[in-house]
ZADRENDO-294329 format. One line per 2 residues: their letters; for each residue x, y negated, z of N, C-alpha, C. Coordinates in Angstrom, 2 decimals, padded with zeros to 5 digits. Each point is the difference from the previous one (the first is absolute). Layout:
<palos>
a) X:Y:Z:X:Y:Z:X:Y:Z  ... .
</palos>
This chain:
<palos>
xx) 103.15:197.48:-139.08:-000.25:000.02:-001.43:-001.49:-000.18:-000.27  000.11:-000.17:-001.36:-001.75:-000.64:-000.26:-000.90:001.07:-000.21 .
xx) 000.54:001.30:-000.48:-001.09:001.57:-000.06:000.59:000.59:000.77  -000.89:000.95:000.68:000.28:001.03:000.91:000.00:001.44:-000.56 .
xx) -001.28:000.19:-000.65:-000.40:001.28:-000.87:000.02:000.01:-001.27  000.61:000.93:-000.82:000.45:000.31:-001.02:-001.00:001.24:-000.83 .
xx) -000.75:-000.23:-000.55:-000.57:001.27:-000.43:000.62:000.09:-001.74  000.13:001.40:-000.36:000.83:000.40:-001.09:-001.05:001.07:-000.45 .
xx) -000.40:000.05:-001.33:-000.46:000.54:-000.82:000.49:000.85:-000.96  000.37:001.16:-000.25:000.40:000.76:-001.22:-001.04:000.13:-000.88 .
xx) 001.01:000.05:-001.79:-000.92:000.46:-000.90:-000.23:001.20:-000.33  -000.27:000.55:-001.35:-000.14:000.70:-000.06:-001.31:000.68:-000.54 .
xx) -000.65:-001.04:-001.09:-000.74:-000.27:-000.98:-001.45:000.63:001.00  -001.01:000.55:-000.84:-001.35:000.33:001.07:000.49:000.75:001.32 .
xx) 001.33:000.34:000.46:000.09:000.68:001.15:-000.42:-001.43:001.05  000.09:-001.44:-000.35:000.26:-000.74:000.68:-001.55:-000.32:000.35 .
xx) -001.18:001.06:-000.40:-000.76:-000.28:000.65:-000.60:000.49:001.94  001.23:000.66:-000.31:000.19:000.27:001.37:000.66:-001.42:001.09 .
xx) 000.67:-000.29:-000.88:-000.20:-001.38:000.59:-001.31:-001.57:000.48  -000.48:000.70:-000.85:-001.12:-000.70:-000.18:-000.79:000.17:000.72 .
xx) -000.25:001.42:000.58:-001.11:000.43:001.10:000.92:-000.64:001.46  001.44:000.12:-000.06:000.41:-000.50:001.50:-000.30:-001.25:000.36 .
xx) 000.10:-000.75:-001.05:-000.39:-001.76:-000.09:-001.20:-000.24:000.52  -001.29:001.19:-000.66:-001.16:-000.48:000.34:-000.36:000.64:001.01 .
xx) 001.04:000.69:000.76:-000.38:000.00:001.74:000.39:-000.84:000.65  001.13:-000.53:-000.55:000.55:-001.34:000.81:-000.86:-001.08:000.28 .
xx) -000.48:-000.52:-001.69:-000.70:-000.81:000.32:-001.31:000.46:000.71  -000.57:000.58:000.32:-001.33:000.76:000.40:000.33:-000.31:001.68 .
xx) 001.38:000.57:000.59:000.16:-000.17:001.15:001.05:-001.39:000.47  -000.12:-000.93:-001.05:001.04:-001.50:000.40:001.08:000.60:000.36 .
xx) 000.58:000.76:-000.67:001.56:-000.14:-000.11:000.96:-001.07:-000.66  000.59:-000.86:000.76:000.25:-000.65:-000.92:001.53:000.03:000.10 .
xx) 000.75:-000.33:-001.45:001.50:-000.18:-000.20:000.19:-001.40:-000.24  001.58:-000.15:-000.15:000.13:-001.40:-000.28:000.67:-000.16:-001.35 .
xx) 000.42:001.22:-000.55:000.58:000.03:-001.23:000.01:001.29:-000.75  -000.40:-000.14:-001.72:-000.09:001.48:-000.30:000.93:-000.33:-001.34 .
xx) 001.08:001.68:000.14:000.45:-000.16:-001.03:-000.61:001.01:-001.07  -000.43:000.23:-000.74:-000.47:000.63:-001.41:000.78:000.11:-000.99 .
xx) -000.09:001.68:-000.19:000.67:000.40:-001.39:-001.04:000.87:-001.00  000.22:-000.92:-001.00:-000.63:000.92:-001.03:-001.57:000.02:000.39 .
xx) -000.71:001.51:000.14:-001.53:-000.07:-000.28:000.00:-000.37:001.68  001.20:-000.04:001.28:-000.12:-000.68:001.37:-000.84:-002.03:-000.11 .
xx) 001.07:-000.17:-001.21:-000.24:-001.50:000.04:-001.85:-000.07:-000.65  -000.28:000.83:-001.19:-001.13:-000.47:-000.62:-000.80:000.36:000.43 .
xx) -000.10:001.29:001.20:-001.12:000.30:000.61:000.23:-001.03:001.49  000.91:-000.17:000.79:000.21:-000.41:001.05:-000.44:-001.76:-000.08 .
xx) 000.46:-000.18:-001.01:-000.95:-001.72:-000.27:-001.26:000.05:000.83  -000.81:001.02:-000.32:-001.65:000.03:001.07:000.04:-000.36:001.18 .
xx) 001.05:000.34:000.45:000.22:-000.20:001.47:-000.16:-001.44:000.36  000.95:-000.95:-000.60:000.05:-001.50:000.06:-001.11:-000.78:-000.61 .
xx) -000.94:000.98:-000.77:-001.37:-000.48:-000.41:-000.90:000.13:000.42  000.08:001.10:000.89:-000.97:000.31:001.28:-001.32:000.31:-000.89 .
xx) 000.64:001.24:-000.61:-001.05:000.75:-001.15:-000.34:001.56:000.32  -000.03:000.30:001.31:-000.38:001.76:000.35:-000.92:000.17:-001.40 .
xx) 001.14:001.47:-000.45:-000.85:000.70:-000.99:000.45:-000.79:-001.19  000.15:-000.93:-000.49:000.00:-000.13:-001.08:001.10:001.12:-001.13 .
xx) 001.26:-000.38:000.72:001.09:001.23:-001.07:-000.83:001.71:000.03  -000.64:000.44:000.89:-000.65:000.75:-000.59:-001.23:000.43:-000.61 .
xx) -000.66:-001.17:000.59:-001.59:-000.60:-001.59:000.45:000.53:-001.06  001.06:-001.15:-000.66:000.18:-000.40:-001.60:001.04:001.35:-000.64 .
xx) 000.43:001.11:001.11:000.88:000.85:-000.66:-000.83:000.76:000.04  -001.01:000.61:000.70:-001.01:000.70:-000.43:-001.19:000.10:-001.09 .
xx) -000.18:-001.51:-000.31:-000.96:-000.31:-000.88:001.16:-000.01:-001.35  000.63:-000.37:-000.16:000.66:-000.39:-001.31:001.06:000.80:-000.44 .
xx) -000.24:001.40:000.70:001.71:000.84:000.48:-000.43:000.58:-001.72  -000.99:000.30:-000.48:-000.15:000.89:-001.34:000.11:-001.43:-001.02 .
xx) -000.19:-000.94:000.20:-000.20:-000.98:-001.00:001.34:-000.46:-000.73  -000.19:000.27:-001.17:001.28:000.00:-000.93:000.70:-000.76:-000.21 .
xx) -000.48:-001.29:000.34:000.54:-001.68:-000.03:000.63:-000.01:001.65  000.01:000.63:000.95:000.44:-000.52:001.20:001.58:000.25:-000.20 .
xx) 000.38:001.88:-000.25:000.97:000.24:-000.03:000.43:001.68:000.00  000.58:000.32:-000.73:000.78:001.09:-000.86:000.15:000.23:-001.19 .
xx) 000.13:000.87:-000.79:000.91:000.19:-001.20:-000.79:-000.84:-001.60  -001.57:-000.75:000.01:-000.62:-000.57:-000.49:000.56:-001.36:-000.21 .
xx) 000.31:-000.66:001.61:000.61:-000.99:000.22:001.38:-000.25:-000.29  001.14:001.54:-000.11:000.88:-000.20:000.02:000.40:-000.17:-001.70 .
xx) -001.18:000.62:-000.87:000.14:000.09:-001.43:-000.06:-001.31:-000.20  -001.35:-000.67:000.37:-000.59:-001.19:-000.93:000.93:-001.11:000.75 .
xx) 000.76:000.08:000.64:000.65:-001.27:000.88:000.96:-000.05:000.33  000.78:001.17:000.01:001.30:000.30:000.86:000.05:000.19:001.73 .
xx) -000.97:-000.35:-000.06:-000.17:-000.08:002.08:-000.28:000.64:-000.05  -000.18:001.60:001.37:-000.73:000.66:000.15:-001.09:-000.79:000.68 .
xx) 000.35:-000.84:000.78:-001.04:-000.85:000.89:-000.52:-001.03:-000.58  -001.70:-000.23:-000.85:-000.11:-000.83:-001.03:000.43:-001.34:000.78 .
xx) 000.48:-001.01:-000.49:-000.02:-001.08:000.70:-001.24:-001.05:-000.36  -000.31:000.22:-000.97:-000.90:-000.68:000.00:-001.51:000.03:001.09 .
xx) 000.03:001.34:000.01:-001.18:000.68:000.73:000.01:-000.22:001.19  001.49:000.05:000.94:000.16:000.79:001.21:000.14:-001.57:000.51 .
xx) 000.66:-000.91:-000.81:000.74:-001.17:000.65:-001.14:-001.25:-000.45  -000.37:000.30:-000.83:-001.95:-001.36:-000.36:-000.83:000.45:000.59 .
xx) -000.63:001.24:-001.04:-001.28:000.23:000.33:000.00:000.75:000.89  000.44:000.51:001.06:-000.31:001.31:000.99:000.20:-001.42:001.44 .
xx) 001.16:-001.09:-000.58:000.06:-000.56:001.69:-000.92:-001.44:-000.17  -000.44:-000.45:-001.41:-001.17:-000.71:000.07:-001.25:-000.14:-000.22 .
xx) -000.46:001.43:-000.31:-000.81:000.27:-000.97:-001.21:000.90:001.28  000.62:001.48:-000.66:-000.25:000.98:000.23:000.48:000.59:001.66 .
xx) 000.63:-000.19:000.82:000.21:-000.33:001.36:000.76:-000.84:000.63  -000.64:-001.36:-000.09:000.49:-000.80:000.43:001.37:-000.20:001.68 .
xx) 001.20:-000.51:-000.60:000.70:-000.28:001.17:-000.41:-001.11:000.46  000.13:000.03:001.22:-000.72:-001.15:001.00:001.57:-001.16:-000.06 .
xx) 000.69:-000.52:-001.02:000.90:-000.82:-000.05:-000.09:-000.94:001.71  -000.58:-000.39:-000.15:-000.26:-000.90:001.08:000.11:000.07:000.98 .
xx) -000.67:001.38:000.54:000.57:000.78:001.36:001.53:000.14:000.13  000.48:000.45:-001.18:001.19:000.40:-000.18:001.11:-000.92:000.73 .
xx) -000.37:-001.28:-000.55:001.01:-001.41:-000.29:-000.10:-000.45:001.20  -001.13:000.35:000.93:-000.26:-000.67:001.73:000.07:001.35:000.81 .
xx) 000.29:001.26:-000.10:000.10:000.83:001.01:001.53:000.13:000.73  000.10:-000.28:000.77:001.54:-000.09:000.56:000.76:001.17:-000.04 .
xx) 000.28:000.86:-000.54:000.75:001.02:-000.70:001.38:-000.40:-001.17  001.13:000.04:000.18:001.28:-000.28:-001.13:-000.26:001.06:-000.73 .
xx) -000.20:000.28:-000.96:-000.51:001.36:-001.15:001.46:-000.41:-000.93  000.99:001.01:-000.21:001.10:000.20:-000.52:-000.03:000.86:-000.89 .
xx) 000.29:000.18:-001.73:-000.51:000.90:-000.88:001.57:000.18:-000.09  000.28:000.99:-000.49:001.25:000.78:-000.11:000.10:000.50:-001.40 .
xx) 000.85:-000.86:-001.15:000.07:000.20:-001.11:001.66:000.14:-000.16  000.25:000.84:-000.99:001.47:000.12:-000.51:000.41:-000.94:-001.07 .
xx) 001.07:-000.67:000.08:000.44:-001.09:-000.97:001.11:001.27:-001.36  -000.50:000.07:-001.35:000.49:000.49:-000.85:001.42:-000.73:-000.36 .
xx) 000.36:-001.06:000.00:001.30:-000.12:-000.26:000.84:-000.43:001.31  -000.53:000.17:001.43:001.08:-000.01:001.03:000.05:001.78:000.29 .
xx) -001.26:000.55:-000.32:-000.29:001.49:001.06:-000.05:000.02:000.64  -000.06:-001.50:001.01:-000.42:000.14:001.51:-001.67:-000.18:-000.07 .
xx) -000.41:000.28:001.81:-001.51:-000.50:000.08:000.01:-001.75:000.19  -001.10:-000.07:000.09:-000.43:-001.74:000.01:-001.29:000.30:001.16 .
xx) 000.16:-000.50:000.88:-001.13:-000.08:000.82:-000.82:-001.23:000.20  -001.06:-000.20:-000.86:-000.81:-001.17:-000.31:-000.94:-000.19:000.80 .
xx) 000.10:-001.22:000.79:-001.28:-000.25:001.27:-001.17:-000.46:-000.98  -001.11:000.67:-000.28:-000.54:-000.50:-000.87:-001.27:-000.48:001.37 .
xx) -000.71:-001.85:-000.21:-000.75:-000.38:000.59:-000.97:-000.40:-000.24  -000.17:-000.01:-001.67:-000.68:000.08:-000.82:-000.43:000.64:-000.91 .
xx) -000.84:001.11:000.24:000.07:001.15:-001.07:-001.18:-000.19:-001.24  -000.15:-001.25:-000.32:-000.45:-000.31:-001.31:001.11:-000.81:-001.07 .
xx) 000.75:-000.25:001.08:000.91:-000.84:-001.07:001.42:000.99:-000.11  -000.10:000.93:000.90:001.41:001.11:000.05:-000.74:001.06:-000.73 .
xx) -001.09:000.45:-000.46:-000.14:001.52:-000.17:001.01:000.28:-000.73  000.56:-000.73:-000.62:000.77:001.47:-001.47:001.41:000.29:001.41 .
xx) -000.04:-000.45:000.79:001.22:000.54:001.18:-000.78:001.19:000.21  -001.07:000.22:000.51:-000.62:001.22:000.19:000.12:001.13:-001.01 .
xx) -000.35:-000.71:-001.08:000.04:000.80:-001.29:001.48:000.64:-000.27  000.61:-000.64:000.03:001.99:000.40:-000.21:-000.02:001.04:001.38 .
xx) -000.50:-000.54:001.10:000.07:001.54:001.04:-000.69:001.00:-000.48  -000.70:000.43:-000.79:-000.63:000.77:-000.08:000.61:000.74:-001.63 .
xx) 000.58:-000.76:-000.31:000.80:000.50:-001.64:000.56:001.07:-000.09  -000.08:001.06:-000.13:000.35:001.01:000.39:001.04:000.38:-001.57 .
xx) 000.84:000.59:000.10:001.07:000.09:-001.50:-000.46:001.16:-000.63  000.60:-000.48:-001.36:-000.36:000.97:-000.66:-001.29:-000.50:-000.74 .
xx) -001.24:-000.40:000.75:-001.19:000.46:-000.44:-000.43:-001.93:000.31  000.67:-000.64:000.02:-000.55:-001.40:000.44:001.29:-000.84:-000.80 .
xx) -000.45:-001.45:-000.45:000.61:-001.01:-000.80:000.83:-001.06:001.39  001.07:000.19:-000.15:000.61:-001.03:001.20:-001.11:-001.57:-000.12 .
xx) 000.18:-000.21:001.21:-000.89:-001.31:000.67:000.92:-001.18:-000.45  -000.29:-000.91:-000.98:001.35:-000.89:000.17:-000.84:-001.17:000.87 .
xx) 000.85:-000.36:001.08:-000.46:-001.13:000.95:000.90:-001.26:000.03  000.10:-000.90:-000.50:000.90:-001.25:000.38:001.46:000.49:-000.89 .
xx) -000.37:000.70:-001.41:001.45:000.20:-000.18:000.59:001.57:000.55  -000.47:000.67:000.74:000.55:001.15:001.00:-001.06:000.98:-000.59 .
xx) 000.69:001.23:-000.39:-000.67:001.33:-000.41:-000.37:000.90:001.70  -001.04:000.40:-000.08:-000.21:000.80:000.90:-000.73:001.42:000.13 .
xx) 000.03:001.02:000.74:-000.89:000.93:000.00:000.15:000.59:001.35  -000.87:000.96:000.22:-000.55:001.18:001.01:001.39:-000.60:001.28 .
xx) -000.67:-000.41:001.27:000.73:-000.45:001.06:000.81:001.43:000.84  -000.67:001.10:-000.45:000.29:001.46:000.57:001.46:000.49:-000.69 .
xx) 000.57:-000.67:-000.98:001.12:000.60:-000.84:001.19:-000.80:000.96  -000.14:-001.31:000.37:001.38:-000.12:001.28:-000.65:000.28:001.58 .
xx) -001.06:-000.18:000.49:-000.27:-000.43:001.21:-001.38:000.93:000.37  -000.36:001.45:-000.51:-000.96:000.48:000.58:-000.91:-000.30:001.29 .
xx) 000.92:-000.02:000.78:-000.54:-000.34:001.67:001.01:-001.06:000.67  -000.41:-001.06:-000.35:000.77:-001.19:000.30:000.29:000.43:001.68 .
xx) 000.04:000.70:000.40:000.40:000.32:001.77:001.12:-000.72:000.65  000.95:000.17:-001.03:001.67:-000.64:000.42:-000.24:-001.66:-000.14 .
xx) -000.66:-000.64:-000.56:-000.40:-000.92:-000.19:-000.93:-001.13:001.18  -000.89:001.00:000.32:-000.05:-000.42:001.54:000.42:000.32:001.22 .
xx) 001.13:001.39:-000.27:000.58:-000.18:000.97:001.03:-001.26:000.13  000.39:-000.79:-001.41:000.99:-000.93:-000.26:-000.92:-001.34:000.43 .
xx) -000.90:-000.29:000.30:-000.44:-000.80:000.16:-000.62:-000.46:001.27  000.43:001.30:000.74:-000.48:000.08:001.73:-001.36:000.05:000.23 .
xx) -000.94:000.88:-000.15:-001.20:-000.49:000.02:000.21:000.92:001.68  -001.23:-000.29:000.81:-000.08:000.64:001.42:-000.56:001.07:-000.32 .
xx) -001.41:-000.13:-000.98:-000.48:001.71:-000.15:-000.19:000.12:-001.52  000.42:001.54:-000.38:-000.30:-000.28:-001.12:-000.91:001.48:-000.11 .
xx) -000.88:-000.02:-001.18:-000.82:001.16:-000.38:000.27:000.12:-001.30  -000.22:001.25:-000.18:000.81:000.56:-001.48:-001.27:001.26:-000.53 .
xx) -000.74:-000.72:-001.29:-000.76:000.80:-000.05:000.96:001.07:-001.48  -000.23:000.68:-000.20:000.34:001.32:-000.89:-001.25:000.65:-000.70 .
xx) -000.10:000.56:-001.45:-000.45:000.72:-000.76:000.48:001.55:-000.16  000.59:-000.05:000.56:000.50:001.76:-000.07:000.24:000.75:001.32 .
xx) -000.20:001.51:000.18:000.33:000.66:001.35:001.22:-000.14:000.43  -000.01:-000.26:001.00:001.07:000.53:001.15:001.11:000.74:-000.91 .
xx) 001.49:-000.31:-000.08:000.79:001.08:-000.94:000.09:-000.63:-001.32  -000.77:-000.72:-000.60:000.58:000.00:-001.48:001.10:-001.06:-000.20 .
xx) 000.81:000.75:-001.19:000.85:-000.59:-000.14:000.18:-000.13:-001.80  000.59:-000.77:-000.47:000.55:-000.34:-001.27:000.66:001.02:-000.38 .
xx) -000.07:000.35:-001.36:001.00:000.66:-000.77:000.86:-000.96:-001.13  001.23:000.11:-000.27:000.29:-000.45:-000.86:-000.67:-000.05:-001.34 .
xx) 000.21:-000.91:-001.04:-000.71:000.13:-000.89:000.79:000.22:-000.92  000.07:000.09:-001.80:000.92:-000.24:-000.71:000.05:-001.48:-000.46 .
xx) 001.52:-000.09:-000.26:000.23:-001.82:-000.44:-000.35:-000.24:-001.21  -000.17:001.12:-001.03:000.19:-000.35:-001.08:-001.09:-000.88:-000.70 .
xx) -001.73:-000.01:000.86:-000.81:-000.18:-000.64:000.00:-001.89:000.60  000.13:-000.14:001.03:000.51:-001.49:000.40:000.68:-000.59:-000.99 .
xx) 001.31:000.61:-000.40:001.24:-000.77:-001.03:-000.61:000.27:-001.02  -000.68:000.47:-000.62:-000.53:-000.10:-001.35:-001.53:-001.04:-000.16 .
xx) -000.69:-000.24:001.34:-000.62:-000.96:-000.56:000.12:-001.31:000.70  001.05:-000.09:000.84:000.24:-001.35:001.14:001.54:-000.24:-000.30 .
xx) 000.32:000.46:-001.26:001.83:-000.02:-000.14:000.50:-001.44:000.18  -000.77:-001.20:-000.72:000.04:-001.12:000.64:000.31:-000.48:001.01 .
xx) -000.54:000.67:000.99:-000.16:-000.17:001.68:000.84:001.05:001.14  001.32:-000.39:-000.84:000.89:000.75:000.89:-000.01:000.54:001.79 .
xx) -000.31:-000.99:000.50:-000.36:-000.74:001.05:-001.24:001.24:000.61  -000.93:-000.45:-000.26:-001.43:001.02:-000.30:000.76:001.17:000.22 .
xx) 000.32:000.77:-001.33:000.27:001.28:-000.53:000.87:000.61:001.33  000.85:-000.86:000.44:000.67:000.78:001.05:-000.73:-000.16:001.25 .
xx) -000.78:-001.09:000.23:-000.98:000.36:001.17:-001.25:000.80:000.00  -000.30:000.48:-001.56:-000.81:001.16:000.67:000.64:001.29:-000.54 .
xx) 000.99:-000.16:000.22:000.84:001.68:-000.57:-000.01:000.45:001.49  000.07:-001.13:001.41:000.53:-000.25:001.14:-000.99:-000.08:000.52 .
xx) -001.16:000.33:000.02:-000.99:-000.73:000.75:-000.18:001.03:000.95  -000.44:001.54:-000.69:-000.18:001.15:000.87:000.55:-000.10:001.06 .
xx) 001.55:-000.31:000.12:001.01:-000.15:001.19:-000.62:-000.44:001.00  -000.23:-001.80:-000.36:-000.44:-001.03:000.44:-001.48:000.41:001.04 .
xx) -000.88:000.77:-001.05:-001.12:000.48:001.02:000.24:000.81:001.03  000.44:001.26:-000.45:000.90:001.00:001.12:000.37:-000.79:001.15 .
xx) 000.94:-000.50:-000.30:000.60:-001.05:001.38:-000.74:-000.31:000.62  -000.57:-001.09:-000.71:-001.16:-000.76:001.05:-001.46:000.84:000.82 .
xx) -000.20:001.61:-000.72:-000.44:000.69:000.63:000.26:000.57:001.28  001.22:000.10:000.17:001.35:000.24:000.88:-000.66:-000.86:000.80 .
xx) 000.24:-001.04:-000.10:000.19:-001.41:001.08:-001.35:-000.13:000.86  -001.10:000.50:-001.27:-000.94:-000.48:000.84:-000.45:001.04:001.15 .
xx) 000.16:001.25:-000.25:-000.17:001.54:000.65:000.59:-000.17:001.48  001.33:-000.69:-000.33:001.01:000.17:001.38:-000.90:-001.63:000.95 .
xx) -000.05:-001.17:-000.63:-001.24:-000.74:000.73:-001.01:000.39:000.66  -000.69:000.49:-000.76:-001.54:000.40:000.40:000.37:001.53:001.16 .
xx) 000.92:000.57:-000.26:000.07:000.82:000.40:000.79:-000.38:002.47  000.73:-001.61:-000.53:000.11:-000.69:001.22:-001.04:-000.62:000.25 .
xx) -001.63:-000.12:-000.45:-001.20:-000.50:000.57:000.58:-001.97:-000.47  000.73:-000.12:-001.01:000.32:-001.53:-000.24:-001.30:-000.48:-000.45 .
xx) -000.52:000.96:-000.98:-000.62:-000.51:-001.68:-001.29:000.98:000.35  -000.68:-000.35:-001.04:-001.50:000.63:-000.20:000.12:000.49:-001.49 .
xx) -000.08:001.06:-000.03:-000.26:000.53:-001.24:-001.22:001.19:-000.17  -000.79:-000.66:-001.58:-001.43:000.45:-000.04:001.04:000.78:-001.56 .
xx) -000.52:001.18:000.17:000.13:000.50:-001.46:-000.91:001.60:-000.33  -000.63:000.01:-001.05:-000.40:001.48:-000.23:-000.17:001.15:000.85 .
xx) -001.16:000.13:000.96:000.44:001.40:001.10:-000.08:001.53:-001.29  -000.57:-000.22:-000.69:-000.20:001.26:-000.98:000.44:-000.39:-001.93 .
xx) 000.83:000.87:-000.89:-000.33:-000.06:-001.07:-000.85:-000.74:-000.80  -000.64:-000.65:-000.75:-000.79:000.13:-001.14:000.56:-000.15:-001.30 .
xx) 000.08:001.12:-000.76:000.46:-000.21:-001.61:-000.47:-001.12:-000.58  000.37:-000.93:-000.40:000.00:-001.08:-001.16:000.57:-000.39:-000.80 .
xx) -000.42:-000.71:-001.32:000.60:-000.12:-001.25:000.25:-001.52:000.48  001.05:-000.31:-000.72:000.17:-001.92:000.38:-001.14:-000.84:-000.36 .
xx) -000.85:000.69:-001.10:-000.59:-000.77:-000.63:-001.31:001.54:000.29  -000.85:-000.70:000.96:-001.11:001.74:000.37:-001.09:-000.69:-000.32 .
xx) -001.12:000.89:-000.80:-000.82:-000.66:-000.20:-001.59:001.14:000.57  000.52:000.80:001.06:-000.87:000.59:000.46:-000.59:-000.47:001.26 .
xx) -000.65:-000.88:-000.08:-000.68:-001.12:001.07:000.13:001.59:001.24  -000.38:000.90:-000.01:000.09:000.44:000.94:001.14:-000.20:001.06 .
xx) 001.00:000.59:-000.74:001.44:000.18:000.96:000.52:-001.51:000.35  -000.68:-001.43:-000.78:000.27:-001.36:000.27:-000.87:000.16:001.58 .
xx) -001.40:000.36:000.17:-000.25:-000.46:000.88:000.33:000.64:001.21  000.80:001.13:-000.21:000.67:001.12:000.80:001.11:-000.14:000.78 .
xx) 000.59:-000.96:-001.01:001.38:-000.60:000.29:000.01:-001.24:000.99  -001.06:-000.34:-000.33:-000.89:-001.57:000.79:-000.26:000.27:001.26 .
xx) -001.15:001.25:000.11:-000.29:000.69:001.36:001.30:000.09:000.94  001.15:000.57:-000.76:000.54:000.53:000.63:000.93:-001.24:000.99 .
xx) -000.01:-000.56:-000.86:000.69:-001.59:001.19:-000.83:-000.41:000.58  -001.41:-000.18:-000.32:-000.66:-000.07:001.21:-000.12:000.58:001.26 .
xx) 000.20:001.58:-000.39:-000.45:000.90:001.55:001.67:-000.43:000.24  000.74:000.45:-000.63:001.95:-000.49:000.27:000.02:-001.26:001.35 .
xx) -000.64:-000.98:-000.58:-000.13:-001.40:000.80:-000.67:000.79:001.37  -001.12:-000.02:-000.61:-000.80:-000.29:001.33:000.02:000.86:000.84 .
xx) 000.65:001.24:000.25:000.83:001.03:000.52:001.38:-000.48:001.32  000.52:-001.08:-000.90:001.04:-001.00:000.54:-000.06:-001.55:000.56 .
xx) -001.15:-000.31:-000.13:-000.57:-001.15:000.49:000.03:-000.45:001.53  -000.10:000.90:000.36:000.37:-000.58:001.52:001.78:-000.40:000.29 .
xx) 000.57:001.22:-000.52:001.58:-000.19:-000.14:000.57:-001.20:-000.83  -000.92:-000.37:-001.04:000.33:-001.16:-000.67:-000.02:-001.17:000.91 .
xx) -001.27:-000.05:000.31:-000.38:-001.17:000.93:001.17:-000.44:001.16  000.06:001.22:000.66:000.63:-000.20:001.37:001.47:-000.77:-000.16 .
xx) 000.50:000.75:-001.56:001.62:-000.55:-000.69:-000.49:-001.31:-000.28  -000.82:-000.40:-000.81:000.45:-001.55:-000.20:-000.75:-000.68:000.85 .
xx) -000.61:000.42:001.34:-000.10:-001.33:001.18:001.16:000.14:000.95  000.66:001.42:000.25:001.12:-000.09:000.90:001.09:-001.11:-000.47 .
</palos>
């Protein structure tokens, strides 16, 4: 087959800057994958990776985490997004910290954003290879409900890739990859609680489809928590996730606990770095 390594990203709004610190050990020590799938704040922070941008997802969340135009309840008044789009998706990736497009479009990495389709309720896994001419795919991964305006793309409503496909895992196990790494935002143990349906069917009633895939989703994570525990637990898979707690709001704007959360995938990584290594040259 044409990829060997599979790296998988969870979201999980600023927790995913813990993702962000594992990336920039990777790249720091040439780790390299052959395919990443991204969900949610996995896909919009994990883009760096294929841009070969150490540091950048946590530059611009530190500098702009208080600024009222980037994103929370300012943004969610004057716009309907919690995540301004104007801000986050112009001026923050051409402006104000530039994405290295270019790197992006020539680094040999398949970067896969993981968005939910509103009138199938399934996921859509979009090879995006161009992330100037795909961002609003990024943007629809990152749509989080409730608090975000569906993405319409080509005709197709979309939002938050975490409501069918949290940890696309089953996905590469469906696809045979030889190694796969599974990074995580939360400790060891967590699991989903059900939610109530009622607040889905009252504002996605439209989206039958939807409504019953995230009445279902909790399940869906559970499981695949399951799956991956009993893997990792046969030495198949590599899994990086949270060694300790940190309280966060989805939307945190205490640069502290951002760069806390950051640290913490860093020492996480580089703790495991030799074990990483040794898995994807064996």
């Amino acid at each position: 087959m044409e990829h060997k390594t599979a790296l998988i990203l969870e979201g999980g709004a600023m927790r995913g800057l813990y993702s962000a610190g594992v990336l920039d050990v990777f790249m720091q020590n040439n780790i390299n994958v052959d395919v990443i799938y991204g969900v949610s704040a996995g896909a919009l922070f994990g883009l760096n990776y294929k841009s070969r941008q150490i540091g950048r997802a946590l530059r611009y969340n530190l500098k702009y985490a208080n600024e009222k135009n980037y994103m929370g309840l300012y943004s969610l008044f004057t716009t309907g997004n919690i995540m301004n789009k104007d801000f986050c998706f112009n001026k923050l990736v051409y402006e104000l910290d530039k994405l290295d497009f270019e790197t992006y479009k020539n680094y040999p990495v398949d970067f896969y954003a993981v968005v939910t389709n509103l009138q199938t309720g399934k996921p859509e896994y979009i090879k995006i290879d161009d992330a100037q001419k795909d961002m609003e795919y990024f943007r629809a991964s990152g749509s989080m409900p409730f608090v975000s305006i569906p993405v319409e793309i080509n005709g197709n409503f979309y939002l938050d890739g975490a409501i069918s496909d949290a940890v696309p895992f089953k996905k590469a196990l469906d696809t045979n990859y030889e190694k796969i790494i599974v990074v995580l935002t939360r400790p060891l143990g967590h699991n989903r609680k059900k939610k109530s349906y009622h607040p889905y069917k009252l504002f996605y009633g439209k989206f039958p489809n939807f409504v019953k895939t995230a009445n279902n989703s909790y399940k869906k994570y559970n499981e695949t928590m399951d799956l991956i525990e009993k893997y990792e637990a046969e030495n198949k898979i590599i899994v990086l996730r949270p060694s300790k707690l940190i309280k966060m709001k989805r939307v945190e704007k205490d640069t502290n606990k951002l760069q806390s959360i950051y640290d913490l995938g860093v020492l996480d990584c580089t703790d495991k770095l030799d074990t990483i290594k040794e898995y994807i040259n064996s």
